[in-house]
C-alpha positions as a Python dict, from the first residue, in 0.01 Angstrom:
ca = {
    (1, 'X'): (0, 0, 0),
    (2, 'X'): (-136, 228, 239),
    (3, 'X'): (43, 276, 553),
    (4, 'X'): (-193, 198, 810),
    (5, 'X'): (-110, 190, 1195),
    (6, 'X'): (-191, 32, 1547),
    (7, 'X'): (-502, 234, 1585),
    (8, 'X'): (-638, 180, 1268),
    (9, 'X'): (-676, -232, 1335),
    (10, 'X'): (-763, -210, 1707),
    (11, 'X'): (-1078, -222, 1935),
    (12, 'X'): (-1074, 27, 2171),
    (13, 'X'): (-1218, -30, 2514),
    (14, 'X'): (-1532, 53, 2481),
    (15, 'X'): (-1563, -212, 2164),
    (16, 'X'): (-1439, -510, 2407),
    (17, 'X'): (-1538, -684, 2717),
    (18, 'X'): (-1436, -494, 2994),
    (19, 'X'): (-1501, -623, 3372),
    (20, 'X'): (-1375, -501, 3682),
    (21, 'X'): (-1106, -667, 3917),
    (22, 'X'): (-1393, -789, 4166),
    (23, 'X'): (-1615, -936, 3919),
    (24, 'X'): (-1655, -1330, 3909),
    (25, 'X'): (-1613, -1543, 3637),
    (26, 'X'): (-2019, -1562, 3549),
    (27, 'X'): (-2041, -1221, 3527),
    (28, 'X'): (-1714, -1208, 3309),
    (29, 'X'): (-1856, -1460, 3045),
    (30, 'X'): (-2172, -1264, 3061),
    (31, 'X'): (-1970, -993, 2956),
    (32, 'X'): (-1764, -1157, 2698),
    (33, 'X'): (-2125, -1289, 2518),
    (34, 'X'): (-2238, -914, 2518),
    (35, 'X'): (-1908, -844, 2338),
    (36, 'X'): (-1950, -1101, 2158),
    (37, 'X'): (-2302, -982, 2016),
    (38, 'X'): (-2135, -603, 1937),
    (39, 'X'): (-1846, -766, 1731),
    (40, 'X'): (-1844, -592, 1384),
    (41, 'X'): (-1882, -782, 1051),
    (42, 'X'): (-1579, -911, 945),
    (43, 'X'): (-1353, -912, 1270),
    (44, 'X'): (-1278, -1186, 1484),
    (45, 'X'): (-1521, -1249, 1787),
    (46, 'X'): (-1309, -1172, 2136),
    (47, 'X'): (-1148, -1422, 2326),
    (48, 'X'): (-1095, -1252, 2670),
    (49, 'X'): (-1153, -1028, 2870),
    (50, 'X'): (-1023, -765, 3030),
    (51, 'X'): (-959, -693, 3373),
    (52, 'X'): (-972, -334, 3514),
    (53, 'X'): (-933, -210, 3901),
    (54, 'X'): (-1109, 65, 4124),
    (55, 'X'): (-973, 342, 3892),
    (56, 'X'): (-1033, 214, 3557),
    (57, 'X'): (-658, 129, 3450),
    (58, 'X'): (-652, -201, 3304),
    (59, 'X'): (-465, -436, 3526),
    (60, 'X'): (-518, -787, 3343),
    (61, 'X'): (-643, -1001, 3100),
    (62, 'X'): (-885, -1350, 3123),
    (63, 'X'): (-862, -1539, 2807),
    (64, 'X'): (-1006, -1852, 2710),
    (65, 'X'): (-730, -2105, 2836),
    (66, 'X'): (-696, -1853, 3186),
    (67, 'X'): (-1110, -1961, 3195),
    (68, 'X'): (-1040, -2309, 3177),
    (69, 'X'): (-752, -2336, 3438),
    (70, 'X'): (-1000, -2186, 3701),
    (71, 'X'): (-1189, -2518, 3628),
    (72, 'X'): (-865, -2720, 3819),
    (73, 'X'): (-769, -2463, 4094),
    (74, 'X'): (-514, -2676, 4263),
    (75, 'X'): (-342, -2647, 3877),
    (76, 'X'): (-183, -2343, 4056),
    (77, 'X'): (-10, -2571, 4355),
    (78, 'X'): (193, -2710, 4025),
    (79, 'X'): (335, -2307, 3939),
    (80, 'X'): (441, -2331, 3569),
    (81, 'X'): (375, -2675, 3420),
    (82, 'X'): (590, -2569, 3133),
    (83, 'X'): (859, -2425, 3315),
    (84, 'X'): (891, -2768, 3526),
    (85, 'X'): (905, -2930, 3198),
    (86, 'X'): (1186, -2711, 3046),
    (87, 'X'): (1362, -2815, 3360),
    (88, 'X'): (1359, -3131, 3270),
    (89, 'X'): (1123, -3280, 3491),
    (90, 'X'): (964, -3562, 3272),
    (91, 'X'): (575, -3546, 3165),
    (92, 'X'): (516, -3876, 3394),
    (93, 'X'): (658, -3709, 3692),
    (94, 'X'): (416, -3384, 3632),
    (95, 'X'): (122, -3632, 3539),
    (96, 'X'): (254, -3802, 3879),
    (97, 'X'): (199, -3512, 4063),
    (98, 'X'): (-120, -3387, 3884),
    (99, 'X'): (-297, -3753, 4001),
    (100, 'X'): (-140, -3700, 4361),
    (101, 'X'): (-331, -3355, 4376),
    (102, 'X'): (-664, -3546, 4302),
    (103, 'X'): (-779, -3274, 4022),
    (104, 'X'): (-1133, -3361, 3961),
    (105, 'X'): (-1245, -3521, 4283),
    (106, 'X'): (-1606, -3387, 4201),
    (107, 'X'): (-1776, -3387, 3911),
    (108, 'X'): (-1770, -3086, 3609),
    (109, 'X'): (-2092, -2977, 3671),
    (110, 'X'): (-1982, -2942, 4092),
    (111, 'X'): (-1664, -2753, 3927),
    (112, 'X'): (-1792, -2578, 3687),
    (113, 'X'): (-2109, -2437, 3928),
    (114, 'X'): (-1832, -2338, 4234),
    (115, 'X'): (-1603, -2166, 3938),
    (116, 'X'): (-1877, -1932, 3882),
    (117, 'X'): (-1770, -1761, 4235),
    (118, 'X'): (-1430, -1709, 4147),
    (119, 'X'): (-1265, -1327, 4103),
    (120, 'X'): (-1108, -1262, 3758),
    (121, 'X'): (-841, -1143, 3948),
    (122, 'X'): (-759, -1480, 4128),
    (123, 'X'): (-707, -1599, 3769),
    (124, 'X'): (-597, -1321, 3508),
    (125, 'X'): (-283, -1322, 3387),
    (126, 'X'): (-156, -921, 3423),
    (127, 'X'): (-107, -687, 3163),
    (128, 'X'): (219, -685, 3043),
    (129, 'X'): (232, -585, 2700),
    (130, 'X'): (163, -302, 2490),
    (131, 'X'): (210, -83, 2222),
    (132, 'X'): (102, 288, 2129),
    (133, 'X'): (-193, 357, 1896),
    (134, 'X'): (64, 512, 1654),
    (135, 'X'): (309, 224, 1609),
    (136, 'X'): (334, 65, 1279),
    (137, 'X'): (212, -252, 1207),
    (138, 'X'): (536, -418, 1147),
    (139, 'X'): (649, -309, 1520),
    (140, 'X'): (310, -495, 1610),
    (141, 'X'): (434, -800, 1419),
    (142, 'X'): (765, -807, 1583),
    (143, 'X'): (592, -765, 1944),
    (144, 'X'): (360, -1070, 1899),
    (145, 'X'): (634, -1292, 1807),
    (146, 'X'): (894, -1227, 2019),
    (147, 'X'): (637, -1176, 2343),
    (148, 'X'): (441, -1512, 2203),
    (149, 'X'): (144, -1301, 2307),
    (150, 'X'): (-246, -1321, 2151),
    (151, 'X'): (-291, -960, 2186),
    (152, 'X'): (-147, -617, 2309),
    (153, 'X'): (-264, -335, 2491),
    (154, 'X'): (-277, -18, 2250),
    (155, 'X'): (-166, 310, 2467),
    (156, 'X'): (-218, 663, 2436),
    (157, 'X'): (30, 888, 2612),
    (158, 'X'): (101, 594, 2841),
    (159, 'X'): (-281, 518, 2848),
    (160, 'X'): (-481, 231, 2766),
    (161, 'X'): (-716, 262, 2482),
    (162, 'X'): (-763, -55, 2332),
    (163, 'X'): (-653, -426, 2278),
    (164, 'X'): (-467, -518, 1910),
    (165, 'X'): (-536, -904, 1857),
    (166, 'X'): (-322, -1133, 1687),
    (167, 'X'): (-602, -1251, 1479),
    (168, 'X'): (-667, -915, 1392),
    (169, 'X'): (-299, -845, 1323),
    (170, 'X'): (-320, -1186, 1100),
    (171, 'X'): (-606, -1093, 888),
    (172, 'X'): (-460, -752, 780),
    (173, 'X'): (-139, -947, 698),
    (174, 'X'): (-267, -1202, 520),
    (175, 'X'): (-498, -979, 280),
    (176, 'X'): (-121, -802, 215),
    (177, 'X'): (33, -1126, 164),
    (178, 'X'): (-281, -1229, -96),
    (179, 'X'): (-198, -850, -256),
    (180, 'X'): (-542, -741, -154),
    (181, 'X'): (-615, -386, -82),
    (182, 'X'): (-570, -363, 291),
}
């Protein structure tokens, strides 16, 4: 089996959607569809975005689900649904207090027209994880399960230069797992 690394599965910046800090969430899914139009044969389409500020250093990350919150912004009064849960607060109690913040007191088209104002950074979730370019693809592996994580930021000398995706990651394993030439 050839011994292939990081940079060999990624896609470096200039392959993925890329908005800055300020831009709103229109002009982020514009983005994305552009990306999405670019993606090579054979890969996975992109399912984010990401985020970078004034001087170009990547700073977050708007995925598909971090899209979809932005369509209930009082979801953020709650702070970590899951967290509340693990704390044993029951699911009737949060579904008490979802109903007593009225989500959805206009309609989704109103919502879904005033969420095309919002900043990607009022909703992305900041970039946490990573992994340099020259890391082997079982430390990937063992990053994206124990971070639960749908991608990682590939570094150069401490650098940004790409995103590895766990469906990217997933592909390349299962094609070893088949005993297919990776």
């Amino acid at each position: 089996m050839e011994r292939k690394v990081v940079k060999d599965l990624m896609l470096s910046l200039e392959e993925y959607a890329v908005v800055p800090e300020d831009a709103t969430l229109q002009e982020a899914l514009e983005v994305l569809d552009e990306a999405q139009r670019r993606v090579p044969p054979g890969r996975q389409p992109h399912r984010a975005v990401l985020v970078i500020d004034k001087r170009g250093k990547v700073v977050g990350k708007v995925g598909h689900l971090a899209f979809l919150k932005a369509l209930e912004p009082k979801y953020m009064f709650l702070g970590n649904v899951e967290a509340l849960s693990r704390a044993g607060l029951s699911e009737e109690f949060i579904q008490s207090m979802m109903e007593n913040l009225r989500f959805w007191k206009r309609s989704l088209e109103e919502t879904c027209s005033a969420a095309r104002r919002l900043k990607v950074k009022d909703i992305m979730h900041p970039a946490e994880h990573s992994i340099d370019e020259n890391g082997t693809l079982a430390e990937a592996l063992h990053k994206f399960i124990i971070w639960q994580t749908l991608s990682l930021l590939v570094t150069r000398r401490g650098e940004v230069v790409g995103i590895l995706r766990l469906s990217d990651l997933f592909d390349e394993m299962a094609r070893y797992i088949r005993g297919l030439k990776a």
